[in-house]
C-alpha positions, 0 to 999 in steps of 0.5 A: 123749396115750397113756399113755407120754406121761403117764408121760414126762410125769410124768418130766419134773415128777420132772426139775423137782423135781430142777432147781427145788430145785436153784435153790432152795437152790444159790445160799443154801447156796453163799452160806453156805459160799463163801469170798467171796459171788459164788462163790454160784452156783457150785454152780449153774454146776457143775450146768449146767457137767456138763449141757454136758459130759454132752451128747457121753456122753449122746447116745452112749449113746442111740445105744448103747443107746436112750431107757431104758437112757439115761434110767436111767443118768441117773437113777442118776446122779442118786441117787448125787450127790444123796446126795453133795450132802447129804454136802457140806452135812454136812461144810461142803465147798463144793467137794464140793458143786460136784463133786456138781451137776457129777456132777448135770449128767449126769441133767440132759443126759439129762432135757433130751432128755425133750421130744424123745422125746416128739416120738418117741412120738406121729403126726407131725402131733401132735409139737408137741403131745406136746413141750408136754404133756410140758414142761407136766408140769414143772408138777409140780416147779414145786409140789413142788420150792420146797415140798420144799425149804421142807418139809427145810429144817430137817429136818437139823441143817445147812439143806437137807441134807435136802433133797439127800437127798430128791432121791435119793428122788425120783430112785427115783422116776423110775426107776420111772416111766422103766421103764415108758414103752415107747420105740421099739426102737433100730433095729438096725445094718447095714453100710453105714449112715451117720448122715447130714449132716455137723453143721457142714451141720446147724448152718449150717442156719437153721432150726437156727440161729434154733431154738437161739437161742431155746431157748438164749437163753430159757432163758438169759434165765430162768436168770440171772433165776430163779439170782439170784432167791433171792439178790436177795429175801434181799438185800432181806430177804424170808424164804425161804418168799417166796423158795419161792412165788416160784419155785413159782410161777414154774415154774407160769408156766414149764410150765402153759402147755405144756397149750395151748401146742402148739395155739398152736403148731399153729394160729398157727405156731411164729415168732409164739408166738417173738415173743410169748416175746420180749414177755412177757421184756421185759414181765418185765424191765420189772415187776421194775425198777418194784420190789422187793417180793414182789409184782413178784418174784413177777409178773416170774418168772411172766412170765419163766416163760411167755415160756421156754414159749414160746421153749422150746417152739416152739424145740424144735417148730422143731428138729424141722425141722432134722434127719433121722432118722438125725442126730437123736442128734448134732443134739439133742446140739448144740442141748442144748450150746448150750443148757448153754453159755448156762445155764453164762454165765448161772449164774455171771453171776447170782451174780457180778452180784447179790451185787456190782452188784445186781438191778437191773443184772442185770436191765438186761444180760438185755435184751441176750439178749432182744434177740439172740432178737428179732432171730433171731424177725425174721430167720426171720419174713423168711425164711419169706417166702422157702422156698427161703431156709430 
């Protein structure tokens, strides 16, 4: 870890920050200022919604431009729509405040592009490694986050107003810290140059195909789980503070493990820690349908949160083998997309599902992407047996 590594690092707990209180208040202030209770999540979907369609702007711009000036623009991107989230709340404007988490997806498509100029800013032979100690500083967001969100909850004459309103603080913040990372010059460009394979070469790829799966399928699997969440404990009248320990400590399981992770992935290779993501989803769905008290809200969560570490982070370390380094701009591009496409079903699911058919079913349908991540771990596990078939 040299220090642009911690200060990315630190970044990526700021981008947290910003993401959990997000999930922690979306969803309860949608619910109380929607027309009807499974627009919910609206708020939510709005947020990846504008990440998947912010990844095409924002990977053009990296081009442009490079890592920081993007990462900047993302940032004020994400001071100006906070502010506007909080004027949403203020004025009791539902749809406001879904254009505001839209505008927000912005900062998102850049904050996710955190892990791969991580991989960037370190030898090769340590990659894996600086893409798992950089998501571990989302350990930060998993404590400021639900705590920041509990803290301004009452801060404003309307619930969490504030709260948006401190995000564009801390978004300040980020700039700050983004500024002083130094980030490899953009290469100059010549007359003649070209930016590799075609995509639809790249994507066809499967090493593309089963590190985007898992990426986009553990992240899918953790968001409708971690969307409905709040939802479903204030359905089953656990106050909000339950709500936010629930969620603190879910994104501890979430990102904690990204101080070993990487070493796992250095030492067994990236399919078995794809399988143990795959077991600890299922072991998550099984905790959460023993039950319905804070107990197995908050060990299922937990769970869920490793095994996204895992599908997460070995996914990325496995893309890196995806492209070269000219393509990586349009490859990760299409690996976020992807990604915000399957959060984007899985947001509006979430609350759609737990306000009519409830936690339980919700929990049943998460068993069909975690079967899908299984089946794509298996199938490259038996292609690894086969080099030449990668």
């Amino acid at each position: 870890m040299n220090r642009n590594l911690w200060l990315l690092a630190a970044a990526q707990g700021l981008f947290l920050t910003n993401n959990v209180l997000f999930v922690a208040v979306n969803g309860l202030v949608g619910l109380s200022l929607a027309s009807v209770s499974w627009m919910a999540t609206l708020p939510i979907l709005g947020y990846v919604v504008g990440g998947a369609i912010s990844t095409g702007p924002v990977a053009r711009s990296q081009m442009r431009w490079g890592r920081k000036v993007s990462f900047q623009i993302g940032l004020v991107v994400a001071f100006f729509s906070a502010l506007l989230a909080a004027y949403a709340v203020y004025g009791k404007n539902f749809w406001l405040l879904v254009s505001a988490t839209v505008i927000a997806g912005y900062y998102s498509a850049n904050g996710q592009l955190y892990r791969f100029a991580a991989a960037e800013l370190a030898k090769p032979e340590y990659r894996e490694r600086a893409v798992s100690m950089v998501l571990a500083g989302g350990i930060i967001g998993g404590v400021f986050g639900p705590n920041l969100a509990q803290w301004t909850q009452h801060l404003s004459a309307e619930p969490f107003a504030a709260a948006y309103g401190a995000l564009a603080v801390v978004a300040l913040v980020a700039m700050g810290v983004i500024g002083l990372v130094n980030f490899p010059p953009v290469p100059p460009k010549k007359t003649g140059d070209h930016s590799g394979r075609p995509l639809g070469e790249i994507i066809r790829q499967p090493v593309f195909i089963v590190s985007t799966a898992a990426a986009a399928l553990g992240y899918g699997v953790m968001n409708i789980l971690m969307a409905a969440s709040p939802i479903a404990m204030q359905m089953c009248g656990h106050p909000f503070k339950y709500a936010a320990l629930v969620l603190e400590w879910h994104v501890i399981g979430m990102f904690a493990p990204g101080f070993f992770t990487g070493r796992l992935i250095h030492r067994y290779g990236t399919t078995p820690i794809l399988a143990a993501g795959v077991a600890l989803n299922v072991l998550c769905v099984v905790i959460a349908l023993s039950g319905e008290t804070v107990t197995h809200f908050l060990i299922s969560m937990f769970l869920v949160g490793v095994g996204w570490n895992f599908l997460f982070t070995a996914g990325t370390a496995l893309s890196l083998k995806a492209y070269r380094p000219e393509e990586k701009d349009k490859t990760q591009a299409a690996i976020n997309f992807c990604v915000f496409v399957v959060m984007a079903i899985t947001s509006f699911s979430a609350g759609a599902l737990v306000t009519t058919s409830g936690w339980t079913l919700l929990n049943y349908i998460s068993l069909i992407p975690i079967g899908i991540a299984g089946l794509a771990v298996l199938w490259y596990a038996m292609l690894e047996r086969r080099p030449n078939a990668i």
